[in-house]
N, C-alpha and C positions, 0 to 999 in steps of 0.2 A: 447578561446574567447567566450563569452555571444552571443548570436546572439536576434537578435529582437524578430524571431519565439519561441527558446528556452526557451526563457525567460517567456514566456507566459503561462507557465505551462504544459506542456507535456515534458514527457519522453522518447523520442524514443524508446531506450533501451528495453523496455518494449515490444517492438511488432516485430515481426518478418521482416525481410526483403524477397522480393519476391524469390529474389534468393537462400534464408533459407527457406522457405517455399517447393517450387518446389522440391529443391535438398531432404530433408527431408519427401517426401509424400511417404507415404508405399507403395503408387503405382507405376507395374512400368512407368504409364506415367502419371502423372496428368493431369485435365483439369480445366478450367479458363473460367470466362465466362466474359463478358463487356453489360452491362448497357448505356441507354440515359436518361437523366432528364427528365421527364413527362413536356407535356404543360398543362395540364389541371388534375382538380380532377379525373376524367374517366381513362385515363393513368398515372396517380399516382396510383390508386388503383391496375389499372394491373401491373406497374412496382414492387409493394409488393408482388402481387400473385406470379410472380416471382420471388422475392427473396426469399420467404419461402420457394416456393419450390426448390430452387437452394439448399439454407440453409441445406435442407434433404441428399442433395448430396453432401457437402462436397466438394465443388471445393478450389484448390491451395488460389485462392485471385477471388477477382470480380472487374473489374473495371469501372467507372462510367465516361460519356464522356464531354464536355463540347463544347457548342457551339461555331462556329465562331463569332468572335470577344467580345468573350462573353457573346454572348447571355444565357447561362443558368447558367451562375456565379455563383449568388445566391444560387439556385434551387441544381446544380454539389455541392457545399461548404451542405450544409444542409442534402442533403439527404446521401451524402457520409460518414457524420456525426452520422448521424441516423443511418446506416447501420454499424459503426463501435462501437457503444454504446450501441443499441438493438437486434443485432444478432451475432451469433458466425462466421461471415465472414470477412472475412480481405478484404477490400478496398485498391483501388488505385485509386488515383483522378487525373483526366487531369489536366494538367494547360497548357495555349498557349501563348504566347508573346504577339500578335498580336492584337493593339488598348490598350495595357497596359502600363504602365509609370511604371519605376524599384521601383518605391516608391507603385503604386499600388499593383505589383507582389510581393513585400515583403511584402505588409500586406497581400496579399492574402495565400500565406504562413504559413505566422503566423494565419489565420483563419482556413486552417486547422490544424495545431497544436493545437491549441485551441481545436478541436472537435476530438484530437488524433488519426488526419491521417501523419502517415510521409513517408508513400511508394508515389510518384509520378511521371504519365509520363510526360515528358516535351518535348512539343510541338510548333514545331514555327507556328501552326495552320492559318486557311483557312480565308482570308479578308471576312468581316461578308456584305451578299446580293449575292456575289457572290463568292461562292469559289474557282472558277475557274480565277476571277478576277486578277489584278495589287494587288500584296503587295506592301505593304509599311509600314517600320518601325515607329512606333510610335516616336516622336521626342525627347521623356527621355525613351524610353524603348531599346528591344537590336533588336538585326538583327537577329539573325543565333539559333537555336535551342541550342548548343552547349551553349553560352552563358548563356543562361537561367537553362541550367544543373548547370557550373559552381557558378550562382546567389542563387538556391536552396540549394546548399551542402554549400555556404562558411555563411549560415543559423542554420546550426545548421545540428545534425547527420540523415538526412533526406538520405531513399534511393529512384535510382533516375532510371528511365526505360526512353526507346526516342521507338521514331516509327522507322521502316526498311520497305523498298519499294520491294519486290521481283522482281516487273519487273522496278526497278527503279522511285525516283519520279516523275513525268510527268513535273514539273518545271527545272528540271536537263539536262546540256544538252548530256548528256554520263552517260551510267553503272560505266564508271572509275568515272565521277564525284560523283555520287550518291553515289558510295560505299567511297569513301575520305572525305563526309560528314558526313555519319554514322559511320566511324571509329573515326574523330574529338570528336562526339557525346560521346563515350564508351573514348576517351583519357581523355576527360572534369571532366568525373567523373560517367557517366552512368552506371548500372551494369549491363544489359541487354534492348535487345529490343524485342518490340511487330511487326509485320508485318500488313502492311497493308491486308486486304482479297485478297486472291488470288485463284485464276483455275486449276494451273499448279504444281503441285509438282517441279518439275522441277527448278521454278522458282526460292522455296526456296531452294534447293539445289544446285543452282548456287550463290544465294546471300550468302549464306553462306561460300561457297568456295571463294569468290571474299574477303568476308573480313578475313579468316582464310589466304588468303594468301598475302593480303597487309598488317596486323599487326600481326603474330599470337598470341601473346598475349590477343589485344582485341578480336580475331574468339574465343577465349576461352570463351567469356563471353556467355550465353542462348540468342537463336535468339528464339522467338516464336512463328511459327504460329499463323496466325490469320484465322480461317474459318467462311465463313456465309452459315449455309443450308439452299437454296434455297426454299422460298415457292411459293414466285410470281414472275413473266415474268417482267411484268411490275415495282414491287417493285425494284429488282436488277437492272434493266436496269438504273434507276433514281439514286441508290445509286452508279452506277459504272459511269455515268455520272458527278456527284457533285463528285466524288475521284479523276478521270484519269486516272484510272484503265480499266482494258478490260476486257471481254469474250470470252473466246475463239470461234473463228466461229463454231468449232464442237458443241459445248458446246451452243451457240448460236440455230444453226439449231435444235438441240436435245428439247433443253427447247420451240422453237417454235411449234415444231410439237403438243411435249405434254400440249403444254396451246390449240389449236386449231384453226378455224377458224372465230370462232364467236366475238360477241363483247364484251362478257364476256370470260376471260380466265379459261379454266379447270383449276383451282387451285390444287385439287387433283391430276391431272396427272402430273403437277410442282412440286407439293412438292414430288410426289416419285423420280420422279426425284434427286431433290434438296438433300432428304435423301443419295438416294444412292450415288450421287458425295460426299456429304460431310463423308460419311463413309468411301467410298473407298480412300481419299485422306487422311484419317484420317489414313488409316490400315499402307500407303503406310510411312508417315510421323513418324509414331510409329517406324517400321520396319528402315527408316532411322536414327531413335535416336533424334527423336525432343524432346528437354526439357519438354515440355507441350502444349498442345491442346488449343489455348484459340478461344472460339466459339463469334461469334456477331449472341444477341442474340434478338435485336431489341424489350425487355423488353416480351419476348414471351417463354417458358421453353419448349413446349412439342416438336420439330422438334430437338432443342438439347438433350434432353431426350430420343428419339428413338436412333439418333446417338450412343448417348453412349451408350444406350442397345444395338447395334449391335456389339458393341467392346468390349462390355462385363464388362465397366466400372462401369454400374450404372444401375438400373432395372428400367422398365418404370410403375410409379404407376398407379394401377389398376381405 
């Protein structure tokens, strides 16, 4: 079958799938880094300084996020375009259900095939004002993430990645349910999942075990890591709020002590911080057999760049 996207002129064939990519990097553990869409000229410019220099390093794939309810549509579709036409880095591009109509979600599709992306993660993504808010299914669009897997591959040879919750998603009402959703996900036609950022090792190595042993066929597929090194008190605290995500109270007390007591936070004492949790959960995760490192990198290269020079991935330029 023709599909709408296919049609449109791209070749999938032509580009690697993420899970060809990873399994194929002469490293033994690749890393991956994830991009936001700039609001303005100012972080446009920095999100480029970071991609050239990610560029230099050589990661697995990059992925580029999109706003709730779409808000950075456009902006996600363009630059993830640009980024697979004028640099040597392979792209993946969000797409979210959520406030889209199946007719919108297949041209969206087809736009990026158009700009020869066909790695995407498929997201049943955050109600745009509040993400923490009531979903609600758009009334021609789908429900459940899973759907929206199935909507992208019956498109044309698009490969297809979903998110994984390590400490469950905060909408879910049970571990068992969480993990029965993200195996549907991988049943759909997913080939792999990214994690949400997480604290604990642990966590991924429960999530992991939870779905290696409800399907073991799908536990076969790459679960990801997802890490963010800490640089600010305050930054993380807002981003693990808008998620549903936590901190751990150690992890908590620790990163208070070293921001301080004033009304500006020690930044520098956070980000050693921040470096060394996300090194050490990096060594810990390596040593586990995790597929790939993929770092949030908040359009920022140097905190990930130390990281990996600790691990001995990639040298920190002078």
């Amino acid at each position: 079958m023709t599909s709408q996207a296919g049609a449109r002129g791209t070749n999938p064939s032509r580009t690697p799938s993420i899970v060809e990519r990873i399994t194929s990097d002469a490293r033994s553990t690749p890393f991956s880094v994830e991009f936001y869409p700039p609001r303005s000229e100012q972080e446009e410019q920095r999100l480029w300084r970071a991609v050239r220099t990610f560029e230099q390093m050589h990661p697995a794939f990059v992925s580029l996020t999109y706003g709730a309810g779409g808000s950075t549509r456009d902006r996600t579709v363009r630059i993830a375009g640009q980024i697979a036409e004028q640099t040597t880095l392979l792209p993946v591009a969000h797409l979210t259900a959520v406030d889209h109509s199946i007719s919108e979600l297949r041209g969206l599709v087809g736009s990026y095939a158009d700009r020869g992306i066909v790695n995407l993660l498929a997201l049943r993504g955050d109600p745009p004002g509040n993400p923490l808010g009531d979903w609600v299914k758009h009334p021609e669009g789908v429900e459940y993430a899973d759907e929206l897997v199935r909507l992208i591959r019956e498109l044309g040879d698009f490969h297809v990645g979903v998110a994984s919750f390590p400490e469950g998603h905060y909408r879910a009402e049970s571990l068992e349910r969480d993990t029965h959703c993200l195996v549907s996900k991988l049943r759909s036609g997913a080939e792999y999942s990214i994690t949400q950022m997480f604290f604990e090792v642990e966590d991924y190595l429960r999530l992991r075990d939870r779905v290696a042993a409800a399907d073991p066929e799908q536990g076969s597929k790459p679960i990801i890591p997802g890490i963010l090194p800490i640089t600010s008190l305050r930054q993380v605290r807002k981003i693990v709020e808008l998620s549903g995500s936590q901190i751990p109270a150690h992890l908590e007390e620790r990163l208070t002590r070293a921001a301080g007591s004033g009304n500006q936070e020690d930044r520098a004492e956070v980000r050693k911080v921040g470096i060394e949790l996300a090194t050490r959960m990096s060594e810990r995760l390596i040593a586990e057999g995790a597929p790939c490192l993929h770092f949030c990198t908040l359009n920022f290269a140097r905190a990930t760049q130390e990281v990996l020079s600790n691990l001995g991935l990639t040298p920190v330029a002078a």
